[in-house]
N, C-alpha and C positions, 0 to 999 in steps of 0.2 A: 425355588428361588434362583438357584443357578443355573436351569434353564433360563430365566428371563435376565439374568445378567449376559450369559453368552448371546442372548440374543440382541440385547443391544448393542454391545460387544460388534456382533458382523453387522450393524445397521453403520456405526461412527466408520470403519470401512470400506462400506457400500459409497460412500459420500466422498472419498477423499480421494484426493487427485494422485493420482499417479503417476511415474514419472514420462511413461511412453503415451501418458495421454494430456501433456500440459501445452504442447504443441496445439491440438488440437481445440481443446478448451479453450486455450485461451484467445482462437482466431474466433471461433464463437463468439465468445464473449464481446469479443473485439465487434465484431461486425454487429453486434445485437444493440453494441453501445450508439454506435455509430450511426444506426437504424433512430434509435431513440434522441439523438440530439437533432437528427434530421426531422424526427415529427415533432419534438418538443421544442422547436427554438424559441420561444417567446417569455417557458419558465423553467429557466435553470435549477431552481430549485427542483421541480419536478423532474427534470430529466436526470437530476445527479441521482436524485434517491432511487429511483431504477434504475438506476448503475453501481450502486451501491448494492444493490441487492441481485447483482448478476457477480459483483467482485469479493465482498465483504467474507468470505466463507477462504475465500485464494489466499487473501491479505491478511499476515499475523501482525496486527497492529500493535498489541503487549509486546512483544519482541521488538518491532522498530522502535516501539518509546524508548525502550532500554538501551537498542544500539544509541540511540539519539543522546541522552544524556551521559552514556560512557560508563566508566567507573564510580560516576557520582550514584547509579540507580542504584547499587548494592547497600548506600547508607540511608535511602530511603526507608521507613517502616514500610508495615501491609498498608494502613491507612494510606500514606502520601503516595506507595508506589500505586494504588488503585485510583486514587486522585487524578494523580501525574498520565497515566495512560489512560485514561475519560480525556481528558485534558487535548491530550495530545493525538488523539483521535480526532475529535473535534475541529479541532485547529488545520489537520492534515485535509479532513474532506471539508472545510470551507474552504481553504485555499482551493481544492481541485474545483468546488462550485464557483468560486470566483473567475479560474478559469477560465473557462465554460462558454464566456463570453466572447476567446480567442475563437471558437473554431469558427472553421469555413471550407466544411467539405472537404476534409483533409481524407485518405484514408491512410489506417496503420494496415500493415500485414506485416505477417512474420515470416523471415527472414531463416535463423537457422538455431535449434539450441545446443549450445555446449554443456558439458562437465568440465568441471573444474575442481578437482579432489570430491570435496563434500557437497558440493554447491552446483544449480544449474543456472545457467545466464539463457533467457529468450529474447533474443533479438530481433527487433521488429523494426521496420523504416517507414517511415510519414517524409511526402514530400511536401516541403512548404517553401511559397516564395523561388519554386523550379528546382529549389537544391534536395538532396537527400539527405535528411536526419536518421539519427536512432534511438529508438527508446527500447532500457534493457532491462527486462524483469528480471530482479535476481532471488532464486529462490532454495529452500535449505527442505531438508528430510523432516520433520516434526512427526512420529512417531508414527510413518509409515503413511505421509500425507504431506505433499509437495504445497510449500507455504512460500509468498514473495516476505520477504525481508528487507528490499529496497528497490528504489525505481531509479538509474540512471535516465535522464531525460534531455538528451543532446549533449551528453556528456559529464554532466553535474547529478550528483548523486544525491539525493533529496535528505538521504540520513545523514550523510558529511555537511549540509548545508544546516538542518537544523543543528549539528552537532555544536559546528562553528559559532552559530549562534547563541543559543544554549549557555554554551564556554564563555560567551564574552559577556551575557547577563549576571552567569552566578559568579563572574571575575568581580563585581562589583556589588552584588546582591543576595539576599539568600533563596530559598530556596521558593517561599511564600512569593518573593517577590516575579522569579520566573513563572510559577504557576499562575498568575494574577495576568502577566504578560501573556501567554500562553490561551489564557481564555477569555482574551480581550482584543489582542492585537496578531495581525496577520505574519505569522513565521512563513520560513520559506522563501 
């Protein structure tokens, strides 16, 4: 038996990004995405879900629910906090498939990445419209597996923006009521 637990053990491992290789992965990813919306233009749907499934494993999405809501996640029970990030999942990649509809041959490349204490920021530039943007993965250590925690996307932080949002629903409503919002209407 504990041979087969160590072995799953170096399999969760084998899978997980590491930090001298998030550079690299992610220009993969990048280009594979970018591959796939160039042959899929006609259904976004289908091109997010094979993006989803080149990204989904990078992205700790329970954690951005949580940075999103603040300090309110911790009065969540198990039920609502499992709720709450289905929820919030959901709602993050239909906005990205709604998207989707933006591009036009854009391409991303990366750029350069930093440390920052705990934290690594990848930097990546898309030119649109002749100017230079940047989009910045920011991502944290999760137990020896380099995870995004947020996306700045020209400067606006996608977790600040739901956050702000968020804030100014439960300033007025409870808790049922954001979630209801949340898996109905477009945040972000």
């Amino acid at each position: 038996m504990r041979i087969v637990v160590l072995f799953l053990l170096s399999i969760s491992f084998v899978f997980a990004l590491k930090l001298e290789d998030i550079s690299q992965v992610m220009q993969k990813n990048i280009d594979e995405s970018l591959k796939i919306l160039e042959q899929e233009k006609t259904d976004k749907t289908k091109s997010a879900d094979k993006i989803f499934a080149l990204f989904d494993g990078i992205f700790d999405y329970d954690f951005m629910a949580k940075l999103s809501l603040s300090t309110r996640y911790d009065t969540l029970n198990t039920t609502e906090k499992g709720q709450y990030n289905r929820a919030f999942e959901a709602n993050l990649k239909k906005s990205f498939t709604d998207k989707l509809s933006l591009y036009d041959s854009q391409k991303l490349k990366v750029v350069n990445l930093t440390e920052q204490g705990k934290r690594v920021f990848l930097k990546t530039s898309m030119v649109v419209d002749g100017k230079e943007n940047f989009v910045v993965f920011k991502f944290y250590n999760k137990d020896n597996d380099w995870k995004i925690y947020d996306v700045d996307i020209f400067g606006i932080s996608i977790i600040q923006t739901y956050r702000s949002q968020f804030k100014d629903v439960l300033a007025n409503a409870d808790f049922d009521t954001l979630l209801n919002k949340l898996s109905s209407v477009h945040f972000e």
